[in-house]
N, C-alpha and C positions, 0 to 999 in steps of 0.2 A: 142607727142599726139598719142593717140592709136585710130586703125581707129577698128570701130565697126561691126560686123558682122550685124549687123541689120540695117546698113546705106542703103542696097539697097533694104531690101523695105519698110522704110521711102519715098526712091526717088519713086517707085514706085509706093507705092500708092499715093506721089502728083502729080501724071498725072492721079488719077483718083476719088479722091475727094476734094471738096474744102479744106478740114479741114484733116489735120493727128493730132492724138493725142496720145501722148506719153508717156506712163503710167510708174512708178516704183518706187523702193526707191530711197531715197534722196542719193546723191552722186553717185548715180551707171553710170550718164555720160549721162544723158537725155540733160540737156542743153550742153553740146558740142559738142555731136553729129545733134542737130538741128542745132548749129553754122557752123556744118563740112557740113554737109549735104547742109545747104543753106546759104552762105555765103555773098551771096548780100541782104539778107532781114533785113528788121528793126526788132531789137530786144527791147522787152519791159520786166523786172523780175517785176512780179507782188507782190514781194516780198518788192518793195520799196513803202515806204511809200505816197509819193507824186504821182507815178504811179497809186497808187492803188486807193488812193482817185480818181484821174480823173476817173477813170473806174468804180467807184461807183456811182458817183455824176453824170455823165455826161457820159453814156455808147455813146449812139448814136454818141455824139460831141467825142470821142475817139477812136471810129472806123470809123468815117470821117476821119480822119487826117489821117490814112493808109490805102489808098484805095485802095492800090498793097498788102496789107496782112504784115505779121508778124509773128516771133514767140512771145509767148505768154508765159512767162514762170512762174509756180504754179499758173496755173488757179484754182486749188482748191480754191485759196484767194478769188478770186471771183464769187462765181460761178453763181450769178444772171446773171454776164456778157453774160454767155451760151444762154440766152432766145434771147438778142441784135444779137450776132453772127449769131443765127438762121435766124432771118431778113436778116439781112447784105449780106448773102452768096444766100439767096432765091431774092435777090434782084440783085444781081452779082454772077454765080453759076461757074465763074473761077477755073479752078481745081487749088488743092497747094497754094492755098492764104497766108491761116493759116495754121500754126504750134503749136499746144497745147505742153505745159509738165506739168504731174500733180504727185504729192507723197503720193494723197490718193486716194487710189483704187476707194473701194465701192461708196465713196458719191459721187466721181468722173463720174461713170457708173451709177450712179441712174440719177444725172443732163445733162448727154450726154445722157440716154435712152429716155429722155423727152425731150432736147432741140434739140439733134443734130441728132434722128436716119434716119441714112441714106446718112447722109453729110458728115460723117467723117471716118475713119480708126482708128483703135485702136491698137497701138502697144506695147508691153510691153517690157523694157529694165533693166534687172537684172544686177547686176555686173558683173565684168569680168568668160568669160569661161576658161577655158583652151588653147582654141587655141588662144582666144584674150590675156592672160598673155605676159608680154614679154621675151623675150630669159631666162632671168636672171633667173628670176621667175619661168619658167618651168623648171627649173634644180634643184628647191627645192625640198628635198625627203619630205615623206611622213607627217613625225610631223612638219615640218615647213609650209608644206601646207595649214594640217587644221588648225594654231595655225595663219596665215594669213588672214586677209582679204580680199577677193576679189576685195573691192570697187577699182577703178581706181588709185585715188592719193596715196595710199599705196604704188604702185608699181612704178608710174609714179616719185612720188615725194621719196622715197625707206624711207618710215618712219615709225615708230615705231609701230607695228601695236596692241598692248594692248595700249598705249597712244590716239589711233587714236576713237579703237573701247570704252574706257573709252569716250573720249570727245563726240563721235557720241552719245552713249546711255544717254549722262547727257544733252545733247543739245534734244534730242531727249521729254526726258521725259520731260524737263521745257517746252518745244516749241509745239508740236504737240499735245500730248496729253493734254494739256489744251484747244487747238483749237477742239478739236475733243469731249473732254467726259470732265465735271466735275469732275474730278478726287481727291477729300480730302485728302487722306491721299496717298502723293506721295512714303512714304516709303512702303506703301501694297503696292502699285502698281509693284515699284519696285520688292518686294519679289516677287511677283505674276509671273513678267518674268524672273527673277534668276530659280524660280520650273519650270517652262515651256523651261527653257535653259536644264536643268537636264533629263527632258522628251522628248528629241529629238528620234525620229525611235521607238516611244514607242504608243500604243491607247493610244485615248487622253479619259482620263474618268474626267470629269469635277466634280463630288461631288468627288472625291479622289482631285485632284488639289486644287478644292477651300476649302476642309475640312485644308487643309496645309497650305493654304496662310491664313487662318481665315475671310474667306469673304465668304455668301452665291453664293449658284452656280448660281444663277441669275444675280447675279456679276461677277461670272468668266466667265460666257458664252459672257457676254458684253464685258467685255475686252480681250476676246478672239478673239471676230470681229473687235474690233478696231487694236489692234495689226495687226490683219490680213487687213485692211485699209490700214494700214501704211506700207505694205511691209515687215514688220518683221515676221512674222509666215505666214506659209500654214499647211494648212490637205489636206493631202493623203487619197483620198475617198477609200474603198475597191472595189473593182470588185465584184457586185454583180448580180443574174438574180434568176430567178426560178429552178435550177438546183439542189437546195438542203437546207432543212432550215438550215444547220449545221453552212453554212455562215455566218459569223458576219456583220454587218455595221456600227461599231466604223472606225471614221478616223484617221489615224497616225500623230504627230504631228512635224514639219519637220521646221528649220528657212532659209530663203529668203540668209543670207550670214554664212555660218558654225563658220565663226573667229568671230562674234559676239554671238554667240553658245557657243562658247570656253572661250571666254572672262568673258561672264556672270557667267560661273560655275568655275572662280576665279583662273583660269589656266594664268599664266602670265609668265611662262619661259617653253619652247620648252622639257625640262629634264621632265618637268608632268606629259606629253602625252603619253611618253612610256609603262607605264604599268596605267595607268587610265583607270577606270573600264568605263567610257563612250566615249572611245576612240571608240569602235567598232559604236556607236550611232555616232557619230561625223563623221565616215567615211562613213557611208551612207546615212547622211544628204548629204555629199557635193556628192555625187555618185550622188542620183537620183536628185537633186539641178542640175546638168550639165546636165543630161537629161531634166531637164524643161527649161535650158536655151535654149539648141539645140531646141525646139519645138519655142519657142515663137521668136528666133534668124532669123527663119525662115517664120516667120509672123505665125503662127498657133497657134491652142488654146492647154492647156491644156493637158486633155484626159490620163493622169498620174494615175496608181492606182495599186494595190498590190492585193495578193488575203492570206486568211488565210481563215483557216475555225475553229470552235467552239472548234474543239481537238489542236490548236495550230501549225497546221504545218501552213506553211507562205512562198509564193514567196514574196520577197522583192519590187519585181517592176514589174509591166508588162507595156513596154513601144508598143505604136500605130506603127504600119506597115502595112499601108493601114486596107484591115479591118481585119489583124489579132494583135496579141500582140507576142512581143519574153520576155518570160518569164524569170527577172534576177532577181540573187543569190547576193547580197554582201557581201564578207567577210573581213574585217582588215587585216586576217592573211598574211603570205611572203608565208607559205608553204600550199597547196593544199591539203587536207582531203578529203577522201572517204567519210565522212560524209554529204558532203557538195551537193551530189549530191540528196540526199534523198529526197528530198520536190519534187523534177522533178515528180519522179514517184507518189507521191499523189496527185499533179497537174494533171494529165493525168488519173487518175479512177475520178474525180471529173468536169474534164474543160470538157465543150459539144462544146468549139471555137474550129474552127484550127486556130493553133499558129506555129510560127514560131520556127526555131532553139532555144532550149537553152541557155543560158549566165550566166556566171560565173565573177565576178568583182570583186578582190580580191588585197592588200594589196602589193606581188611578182611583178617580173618584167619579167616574163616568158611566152609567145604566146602558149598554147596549143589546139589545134584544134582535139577533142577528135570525137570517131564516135555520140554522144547524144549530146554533147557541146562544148562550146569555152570555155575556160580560159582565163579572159582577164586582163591582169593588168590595173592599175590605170589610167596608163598616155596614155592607147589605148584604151580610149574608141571609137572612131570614127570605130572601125572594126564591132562595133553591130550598126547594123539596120543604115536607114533613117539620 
């Protein structure tokens, strides 16, 4: 069992509100971690049919019966349940009672904005980081990396991981997205996240994407939210202010586990990756992908964002340190290019922040601590920032 970077402060925030609630994709170890985390409490998966009916039928008579609390696990299933819990905990306001885990975002945080604000903790638990991979695992080079999935039993269970991430996306699409959207014509849908695997570290322009998939863009902006519900996609908002109109505000479009990235754009042996032309797109998913996990690992939000401006020059990432950003480079490559330094300096006639040191995130396995920058390989990223 892999113990979770986010386990202590799950514990810590049930010393300080009734309710913790534990947001993320499916598989990434939400429910074993509330098992690890609290092992003496009663467990209920609202996934089971007969569970679920009682908690529809009979909210109040259901939350009687556990008056010391619970985990609660895909309360998305029921989310009417939200409004009962409300009660329940304003009537008993014991810290740690409840334990949520939920697999859809948004609808998730629209029904906890209304039922629960202020009684709960919100945590988000993405797949494995790097430091949580096991031994084994972190000795994979580069193209076995991204050609990996990060979720937990990949690693745990050492299994096939095109087989894995095939069954997760077909389970995926019969399952949730019928729960979530109307969905017709499952084979669009499909193509629709195959173009959107293709456009990883790219602006996301939605009448280009949905002129491809053959679905108006009022369609692709909807399944572009639900996606992003389900854990499967994020945008990369730009870093933007009054500093220049030159600025764009196109978001980047990034997925939640890179070997599902991989998998989709039909890559299924490790000899692909080598010279694949979105090999470099694939490495900076999972680059700044680790940077969001470190933020949310550590109960914090977000706050992730890149800067380009209108002529095309592009920091890749500016990630939060305190109130400045350390401005980072990702590059694929092994070997280190003078080129690669270029964007620093049009950052710096453009940014009105103060920012922190420089960073370089690159493909090599070599520490160079330059007088403007770091170079930092793949497998060090813990030496930038926070």
């Amino acid at each position: 069992m892999i113990d979770r970077i986010l386990k202590s402060e799950v514990l810590a925030s049930a010393k300080e509100y009734p309710i913790v609630t534990i947001v993320g994709p499916r598989q990434s170890g939400k429910t074993t971690l509330a098992k690890l985390a609290f092992p003496k409490k009663a467990y209920y998966s609202l996934e089971n049919p007969d569970t679920r009916a009682y908690a529809v039928e009979d909210p109040r008579g259901f939350l009687a019966d556990i008056p010391e609390g619970a985990i609660l696990d895909e309360i998305q299933r029921t989310p009417d349940l939200l409004s009962y819990l409300q009660e329940n905990v304003d009537n008993d306001s014991r810290v740690g009672r409840f334990i949520l885990t939920g697999s859809q975002h948004f609808l998730l945080m629209q029904n906890i904005s209304q039922s629960l604000a202020g009684r709960t903790a919100i945590l988000t638990l993405l797949p494995l980081s790097f430091e949580e991979l096991p031994e084994k695992s972190k000795r994979m080079d580069l193209d076995d990396m991204l050609r990996y999935s990060f979720y937990p039993r990949v690693h745990s269970q050492k299994m096939n991981p095109y087989n894995v991430m095939r069954d997760y996306f077909q389970t995926y699409v019969e399952r949730d997205i019928r729960n979530l959207l109307r969905v017709h014509d499952l084979m669009a849908f499909e193509s629709f996240v195959r173009l959107c695997a293709g456009r990883v570290g790219q602006l996301l322009n939605l009448t280009s994407l949905a002129n491809d998939a053959g679905i108006s863009a009022t369609t692709a902006r909807e399944w572009i939210s639900i996606l992003e519900a389900s854990f499967i996609v994020y945008r990369l908002p730009p870093w933007f202010a009054n500093v220049s109109k030159r600025l764009i505000k196109s978001p980047k479009l990034y997925f939640y586990d890179v070997g599902l990235a991989v998998y989709l754009c039909g890559i299924e042996e490790v000899s692909q990756l080598k010279n694949h032309p979105l090999k470099g797109g694939f490495f900076e998913n999972m680059i700044i992908t680790e940077f969001l996990k470190r933020r949310y690992n550590k109960g914090k939000d977000n706050r992730l964002c890149f800067f380009r401006d209108r002529t095309g020059n592009e920091i890749d990432l500016l990630y939060p340190n305190g109130s400045e950003y350390i401005p980072i480079e990702i590059k694929s490559g092994k070997t280190v290019s003078s080129n690669w330094f270029k964007s620093f300096g049009v950052l710096n006639k453009t940014w009105t922040q103060k920012n922190a040191s420089n960073a370089i995130v690159y493909g090599g396995d070599v520490l160079q601590k330059r007088s403007d920058c770091t170079v930092v390989p793949w497998r060090e990223l813990h030496v930038i920032g926070p």
